[in-house]
C-alpha positions in Angstrom: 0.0 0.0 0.0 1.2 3.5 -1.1 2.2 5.4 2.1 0.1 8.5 2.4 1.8 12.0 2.8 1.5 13.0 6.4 2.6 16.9 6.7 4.6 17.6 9.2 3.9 19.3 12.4 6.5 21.6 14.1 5.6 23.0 17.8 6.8 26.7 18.2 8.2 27.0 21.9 6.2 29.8 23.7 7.5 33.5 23.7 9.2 34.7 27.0 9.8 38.2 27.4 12.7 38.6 29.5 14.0 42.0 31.1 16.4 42.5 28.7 13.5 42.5 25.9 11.4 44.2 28.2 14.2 46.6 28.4 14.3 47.0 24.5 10.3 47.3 24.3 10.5 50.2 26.9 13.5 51.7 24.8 11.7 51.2 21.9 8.1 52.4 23.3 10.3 55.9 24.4 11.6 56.3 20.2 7.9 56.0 19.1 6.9 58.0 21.8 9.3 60.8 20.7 8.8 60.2 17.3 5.2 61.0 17.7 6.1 64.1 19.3 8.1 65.6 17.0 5.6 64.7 14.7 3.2 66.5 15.9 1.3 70.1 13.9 3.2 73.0 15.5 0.7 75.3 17.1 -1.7 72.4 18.0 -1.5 72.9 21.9 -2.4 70.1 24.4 -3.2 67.6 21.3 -3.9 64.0 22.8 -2.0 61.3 20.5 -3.4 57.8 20.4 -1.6 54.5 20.3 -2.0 50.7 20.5 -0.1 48.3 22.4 0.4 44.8 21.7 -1.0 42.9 25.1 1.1 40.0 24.4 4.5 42.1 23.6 4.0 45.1 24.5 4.4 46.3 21.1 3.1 49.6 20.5 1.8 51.8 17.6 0.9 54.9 16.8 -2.4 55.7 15.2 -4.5 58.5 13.9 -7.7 59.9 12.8 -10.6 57.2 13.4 -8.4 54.4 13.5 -8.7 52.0 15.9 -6.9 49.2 18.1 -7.3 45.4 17.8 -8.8 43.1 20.2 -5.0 41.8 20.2 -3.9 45.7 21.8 -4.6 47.6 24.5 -5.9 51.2 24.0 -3.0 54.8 24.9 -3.0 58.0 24.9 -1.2 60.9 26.5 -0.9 64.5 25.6 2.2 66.8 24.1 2.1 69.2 26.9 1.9 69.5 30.8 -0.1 71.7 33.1 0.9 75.3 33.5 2.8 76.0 36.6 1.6 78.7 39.0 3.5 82.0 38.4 6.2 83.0 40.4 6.6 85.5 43.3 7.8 88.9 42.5 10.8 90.1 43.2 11.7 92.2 45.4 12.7 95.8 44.7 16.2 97.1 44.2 17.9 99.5 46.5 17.6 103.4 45.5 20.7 104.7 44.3 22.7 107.6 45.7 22.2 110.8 44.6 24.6 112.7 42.0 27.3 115.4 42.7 25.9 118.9 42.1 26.9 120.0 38.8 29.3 123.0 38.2 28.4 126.8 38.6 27.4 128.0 35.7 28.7 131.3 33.6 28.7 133.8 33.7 27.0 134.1 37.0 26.2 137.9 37.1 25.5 140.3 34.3 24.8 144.0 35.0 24.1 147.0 33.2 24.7 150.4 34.2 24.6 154.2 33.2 25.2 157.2 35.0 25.4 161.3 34.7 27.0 163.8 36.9 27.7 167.1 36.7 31.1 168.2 36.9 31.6 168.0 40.5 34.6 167.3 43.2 36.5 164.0 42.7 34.9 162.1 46.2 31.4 163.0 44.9 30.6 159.5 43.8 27.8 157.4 42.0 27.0 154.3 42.9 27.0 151.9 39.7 26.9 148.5 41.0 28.6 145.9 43.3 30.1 142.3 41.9 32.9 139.9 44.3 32.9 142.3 47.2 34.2 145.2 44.7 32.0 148.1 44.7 32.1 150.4 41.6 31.0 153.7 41.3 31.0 157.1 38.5 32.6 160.3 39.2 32.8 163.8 36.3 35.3 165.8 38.1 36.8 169.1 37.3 40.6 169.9 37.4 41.6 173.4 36.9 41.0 173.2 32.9 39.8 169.9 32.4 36.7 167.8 32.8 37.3 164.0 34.2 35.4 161.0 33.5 36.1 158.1 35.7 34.9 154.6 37.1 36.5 153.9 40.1 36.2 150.3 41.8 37.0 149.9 45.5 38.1 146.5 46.6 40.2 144.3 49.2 43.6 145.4 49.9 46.1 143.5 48.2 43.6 140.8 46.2 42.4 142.6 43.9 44.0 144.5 40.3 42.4 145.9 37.4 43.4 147.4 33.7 41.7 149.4 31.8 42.0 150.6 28.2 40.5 153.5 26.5 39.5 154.5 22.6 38.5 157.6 21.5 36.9 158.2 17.9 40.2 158.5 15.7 38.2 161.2 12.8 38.1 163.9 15.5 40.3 166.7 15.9 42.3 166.1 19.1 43.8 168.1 22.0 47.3 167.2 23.4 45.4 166.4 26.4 43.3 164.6 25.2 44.9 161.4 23.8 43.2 159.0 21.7 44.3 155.8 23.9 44.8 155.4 27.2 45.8 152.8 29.9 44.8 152.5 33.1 46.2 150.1 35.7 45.5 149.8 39.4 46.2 147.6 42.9 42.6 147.9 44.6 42.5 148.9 48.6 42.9 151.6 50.3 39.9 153.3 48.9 38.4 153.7 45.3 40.9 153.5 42.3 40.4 154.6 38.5 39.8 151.5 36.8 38.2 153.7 33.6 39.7 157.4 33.4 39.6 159.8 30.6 39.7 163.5 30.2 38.6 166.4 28.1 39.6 170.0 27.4 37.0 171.9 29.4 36.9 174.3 26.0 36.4 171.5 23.7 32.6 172.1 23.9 30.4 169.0 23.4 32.0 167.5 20.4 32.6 163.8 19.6 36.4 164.7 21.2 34.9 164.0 24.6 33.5 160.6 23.9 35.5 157.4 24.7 34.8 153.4 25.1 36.6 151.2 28.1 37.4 147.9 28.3 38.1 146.9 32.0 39.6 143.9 33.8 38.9 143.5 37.5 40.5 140.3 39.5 38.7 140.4 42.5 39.0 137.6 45.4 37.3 134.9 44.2 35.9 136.1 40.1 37.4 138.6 37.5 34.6 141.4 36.4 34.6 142.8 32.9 33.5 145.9 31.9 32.8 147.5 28.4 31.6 150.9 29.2 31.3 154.2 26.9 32.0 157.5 28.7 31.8 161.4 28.1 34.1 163.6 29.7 32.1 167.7 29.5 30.7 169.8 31.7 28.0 167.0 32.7 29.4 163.8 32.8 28.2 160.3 31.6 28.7 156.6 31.6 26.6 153.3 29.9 27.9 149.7 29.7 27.6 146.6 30.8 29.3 144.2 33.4 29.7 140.6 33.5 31.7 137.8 36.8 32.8 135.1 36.2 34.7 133.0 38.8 38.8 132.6 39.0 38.6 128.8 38.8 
């Protein structure tokens, strides 16, 4: 009798999972679990991903949409991000910071103007023009035998204090022999008032442009040096206008 094909039969042992393929499932499980996080739409906020894993091997899968797992897997999901944490306390404020140096003086720090008449008159007959660094200056038209004098005189500290003047006259003018077309004037203040502006005129020379003259004056005083630009007239009635300006020595 013909022998009859029997197939053959081959018996599969059962599958163990031992901890170091438990250890690769997990490792594995953490790639697809990153993997579906970097796959996730940008923007799409706490989005829940879905997976399936195997019950026997703990395979797992991810799916989407409407998909769904098989009798054979066991239903995940998880989402992309956490709770918010609570905000944090406030900090505390910061210490006040010292307060600046005061800034420098500035200059000038006193500007004056002045004028002044006086008939011709005795040469301690004084007016009063104006004060500046403990220097007081004052006008005086005095008369000396034929000639008128305009002056500004400055009284000051003994010893501290020193002033120049210089004078010009109008150069078209005919002009006396006393009554030069410069001048200079210089002068150690104390003792009482000194000439720091002085010019004179021929008492004959009437009122013509002769008598007219413009100062420029220095005055180092103890502490700040006054300048003076002042116009005079030296006749019968005297008279000064200008303007005065400190500033300090250092």
């Amino acid at each position: 009798m013909g022998g009859l094909l029997v197939p053959r039969q081959e018996v599969f042992p059962p599958v163990t999972i031992t901890r170091t393929r438990a250890t690769a499932l997990t490792t594995a499980l953490v790639a697809v679990l990153a993997a579906a996080l970097m796959l996730a739409p940008a923007g799409a906020g706490a989005a829940t991903l879905k997976g399936c894993a195997n019950k026997k091997t703990g395979a797992i899968r991810v799916i989407s949409g409407k998909k769904k797992c098989k009798k054979t897997e066991k239903k995940l999901s998880w989402n992309t991000n956490g709770t918010a944490g609570t905000n944090g306390a406030a900090g505390t404020n910061g210490t006040n910071g010292t307060n600046g140096l005061p800034g420098a003086a500035g200059q000038p720090q006193k500007v004056v103007k002045f004028s002044a008449s006086q008939g011709s008159t005795s040469s301690s007959n004084l007016v009063h023009l104006f004060d500046a660094d403990g220097v007081s200056y004052s006008f005086n038209c005095g008369f000396a035998l034929i000639l008128n004098v305009a002056r500004i005189v400055a009284d000051g500290p003994s010893g501290t204090s020193y002033a120049q003047g210089a004078l010009r006259r109008p150069s078209a003018a005919p002009r006396q022999s006393a009554d030069p077309w410069s001048d200079v004037v210089f002068a150690t203040l104390g003792g009482g008032p000194k000439p720091v502006a002085s010019q004179t005129t021929l008492a004959d020379a009437g009122n013509g442009i002769e008598q007219i003259g413009t100062w420029s004056v220095a005055v180092e005083g103890p502490s700040a040096t006054t300048f003076i630009q002042a116009k005079m007239s030296a006749a019968a009635t005297c008279t000064t206008q200008g303007v005065a300006f400190t500033i300090p020595n250092s």
